[in-house]
C-alpha positions as CSV (number, residue, x, y, z in Angstrom):
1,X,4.0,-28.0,-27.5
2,X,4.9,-31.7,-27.5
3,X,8.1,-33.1,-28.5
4,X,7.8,-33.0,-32.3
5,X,7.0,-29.8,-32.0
6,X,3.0,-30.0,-32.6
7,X,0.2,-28.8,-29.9
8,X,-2.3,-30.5,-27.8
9,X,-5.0,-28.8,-27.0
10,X,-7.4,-29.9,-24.2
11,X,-10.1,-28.2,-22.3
12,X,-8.7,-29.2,-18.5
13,X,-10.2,-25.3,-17.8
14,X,-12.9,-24.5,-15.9
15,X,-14.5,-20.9,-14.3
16,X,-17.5,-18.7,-13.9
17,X,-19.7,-15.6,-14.2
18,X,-21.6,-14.5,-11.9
19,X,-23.8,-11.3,-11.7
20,X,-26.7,-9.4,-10.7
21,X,-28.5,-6.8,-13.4
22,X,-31.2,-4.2,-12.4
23,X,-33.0,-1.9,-14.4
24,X,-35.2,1.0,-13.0
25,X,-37.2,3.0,-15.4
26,X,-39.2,5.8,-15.7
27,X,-42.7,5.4,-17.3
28,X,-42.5,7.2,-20.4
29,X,-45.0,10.4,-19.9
30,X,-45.5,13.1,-22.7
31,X,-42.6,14.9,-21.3
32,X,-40.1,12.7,-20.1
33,X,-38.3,9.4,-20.9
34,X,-35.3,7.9,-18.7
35,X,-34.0,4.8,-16.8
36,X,-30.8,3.6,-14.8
37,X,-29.0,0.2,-15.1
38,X,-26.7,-1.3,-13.0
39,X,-24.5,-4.5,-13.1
40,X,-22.4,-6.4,-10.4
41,X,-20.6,-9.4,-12.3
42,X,-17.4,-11.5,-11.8
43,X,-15.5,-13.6,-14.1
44,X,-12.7,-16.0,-13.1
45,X,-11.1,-18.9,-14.8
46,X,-7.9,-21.3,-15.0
47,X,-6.6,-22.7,-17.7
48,X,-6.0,-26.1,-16.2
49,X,-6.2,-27.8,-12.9
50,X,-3.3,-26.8,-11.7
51,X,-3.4,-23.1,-12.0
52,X,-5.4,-20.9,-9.0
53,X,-8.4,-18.9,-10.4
54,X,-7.7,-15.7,-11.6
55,X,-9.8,-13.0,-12.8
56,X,-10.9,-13.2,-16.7
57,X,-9.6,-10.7,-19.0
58,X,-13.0,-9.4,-19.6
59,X,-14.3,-9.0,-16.3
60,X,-16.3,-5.6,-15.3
61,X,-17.4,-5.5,-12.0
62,X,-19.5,-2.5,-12.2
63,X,-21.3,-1.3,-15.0
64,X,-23.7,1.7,-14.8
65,X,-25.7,3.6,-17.3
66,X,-28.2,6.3,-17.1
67,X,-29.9,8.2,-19.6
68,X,-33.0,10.7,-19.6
69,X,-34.3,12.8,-22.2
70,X,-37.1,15.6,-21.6
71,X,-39.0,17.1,-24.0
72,X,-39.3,21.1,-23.8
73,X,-42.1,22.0,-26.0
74,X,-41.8,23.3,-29.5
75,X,-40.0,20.9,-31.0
76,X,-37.0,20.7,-28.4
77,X,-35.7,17.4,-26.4
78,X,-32.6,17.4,-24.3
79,X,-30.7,14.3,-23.4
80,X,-28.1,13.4,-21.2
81,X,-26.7,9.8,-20.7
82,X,-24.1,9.0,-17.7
83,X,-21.5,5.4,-18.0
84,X,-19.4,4.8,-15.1
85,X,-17.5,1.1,-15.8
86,X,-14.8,-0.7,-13.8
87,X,-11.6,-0.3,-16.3
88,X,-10.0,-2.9,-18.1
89,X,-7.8,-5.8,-16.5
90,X,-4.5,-5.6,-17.8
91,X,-1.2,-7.9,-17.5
92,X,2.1,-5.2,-16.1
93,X,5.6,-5.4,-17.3
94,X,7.6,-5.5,-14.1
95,X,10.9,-5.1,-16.0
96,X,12.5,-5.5,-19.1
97,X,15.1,-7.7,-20.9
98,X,17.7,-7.0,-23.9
99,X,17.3,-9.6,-26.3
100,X,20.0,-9.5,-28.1
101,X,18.9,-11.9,-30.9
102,X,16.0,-8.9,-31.7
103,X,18.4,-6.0,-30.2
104,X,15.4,-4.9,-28.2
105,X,14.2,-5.1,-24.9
106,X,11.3,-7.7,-24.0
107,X,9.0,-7.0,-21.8
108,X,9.1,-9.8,-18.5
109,X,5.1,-10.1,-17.7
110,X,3.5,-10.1,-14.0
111,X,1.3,-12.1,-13.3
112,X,-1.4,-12.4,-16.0
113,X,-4.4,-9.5,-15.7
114,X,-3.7,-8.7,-12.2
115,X,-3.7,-5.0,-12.6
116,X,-6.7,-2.9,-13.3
117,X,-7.0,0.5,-15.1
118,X,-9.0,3.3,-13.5
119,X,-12.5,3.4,-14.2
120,X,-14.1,4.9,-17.2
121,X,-16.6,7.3,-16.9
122,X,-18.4,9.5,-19.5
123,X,-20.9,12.5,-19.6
124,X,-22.6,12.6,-23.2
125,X,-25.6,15.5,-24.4
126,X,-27.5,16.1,-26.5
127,X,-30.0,18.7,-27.9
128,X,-32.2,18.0,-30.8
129,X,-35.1,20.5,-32.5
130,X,-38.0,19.1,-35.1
131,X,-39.9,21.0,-37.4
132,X,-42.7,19.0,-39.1
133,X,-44.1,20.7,-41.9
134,X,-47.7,20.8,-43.3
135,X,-46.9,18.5,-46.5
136,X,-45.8,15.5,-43.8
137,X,-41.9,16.2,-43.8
138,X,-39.9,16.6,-40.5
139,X,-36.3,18.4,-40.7
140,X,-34.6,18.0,-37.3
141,X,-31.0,19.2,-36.5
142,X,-29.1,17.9,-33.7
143,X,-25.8,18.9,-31.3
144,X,-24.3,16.1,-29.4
145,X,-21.3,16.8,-27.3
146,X,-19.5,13.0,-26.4
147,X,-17.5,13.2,-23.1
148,X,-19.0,16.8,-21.9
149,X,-16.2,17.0,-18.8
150,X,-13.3,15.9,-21.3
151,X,-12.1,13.0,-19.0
152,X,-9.2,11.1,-20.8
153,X,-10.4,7.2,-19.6
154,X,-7.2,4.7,-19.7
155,X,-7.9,2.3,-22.1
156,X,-4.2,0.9,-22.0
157,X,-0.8,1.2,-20.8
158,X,2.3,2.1,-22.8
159,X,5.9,1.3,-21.3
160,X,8.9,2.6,-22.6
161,X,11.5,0.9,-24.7
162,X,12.6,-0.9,-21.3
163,X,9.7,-1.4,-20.1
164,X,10.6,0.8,-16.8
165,X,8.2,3.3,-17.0
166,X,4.5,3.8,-17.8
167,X,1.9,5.9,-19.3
168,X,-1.3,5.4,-20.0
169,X,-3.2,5.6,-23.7
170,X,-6.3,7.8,-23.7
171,X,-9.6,6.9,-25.0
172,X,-11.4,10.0,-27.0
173,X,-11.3,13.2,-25.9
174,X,-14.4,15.8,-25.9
175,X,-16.5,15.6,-29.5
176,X,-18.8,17.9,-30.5
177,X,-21.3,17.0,-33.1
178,X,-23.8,18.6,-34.9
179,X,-26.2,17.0,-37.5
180,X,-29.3,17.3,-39.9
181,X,-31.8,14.8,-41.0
182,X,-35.2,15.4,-43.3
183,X,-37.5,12.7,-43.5
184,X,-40.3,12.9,-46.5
């Protein structure tokens, strides 16, 4: 803020992204269906000249997916998808302070998104079965079971009210699900 009060903004920033993407996949046959992609990626910036470059909030160095799906005969397919991505940058309390205007503690910031959660990783299925009738409907019915191996992925921190201690939040844990769809 300046003097009276009002802001300047200005775009003294600079940074980059840099990254690599491959992509294998399988030819579709009559059978099967799957591919794996990977990505290698950085992103750094600084908010002005004078500040060193730091790692951008949304960086992911790794990203990998993998997904197949196999037909079984009569009517069946399985599926089965893999994600294993770096976790989230996030910016640590290191302490905290009593405010005594608020009558709560504050939480006194490290340095901005220095600290990186663990890395998420998922195992997803899923089973579907068609019937296709002689009038030209299809019924299918479908299980899919989200996070097979029930891995809790940090998705965030939570401090108590001092900010002295830590815990991680939880993304979802293991969901069945189980549909139907007709198509006429």
């Amino acid at each position: 803020p300046t003097a009276d009060g009002s802001f300047e903004y200005g775009n003294d920033g600079d940074g980059y992204v840099v990254g690599s993407e491959m992509l294998l996949r399988y030819k579709p046959d009559s059978r099967f269906f799957g591919w794996v992609a990977y990505t290698l990626s950085r992103s750094a910036r600084r908010l002005n000249k004078n500040q060193e470059l730091t790692l951008f909030q949304y960086d992911q160095t790794h990203i990998l997916t993998t997904l197949g799906s196999y037909r079984l005969g009569r009517g069946w397919e399985f599926g089965v998808r893999f994600r294993l991505i770096s976790g989230p940058l996030i910016t640590p309390c290191n302490s905290g302070i009593f405010s005594s205007a608020s009558g709560a503690y504050v939480c006194v910031p490290g340095q901005t998104y220095s600290e990186r959660l663990p890395m998420f990783h998922q195992l997803d299925l899923r089973l579907d079965k068609q019937w296709v009738y002689d009038a030209g409907w299809r019924l299918s019915t479908y299980l899919d079971i989200l996070n097979v191996y029930n891995r809790r992925s940090p998705e965030g921190v939570a401090y108590n009210y001092t900010s002295t201690q830590s815990t991680y939040q939880s993304g979802l844990p293991f969901i069945p699900s189980v549909g139907v769809r007709a198509e006429f």
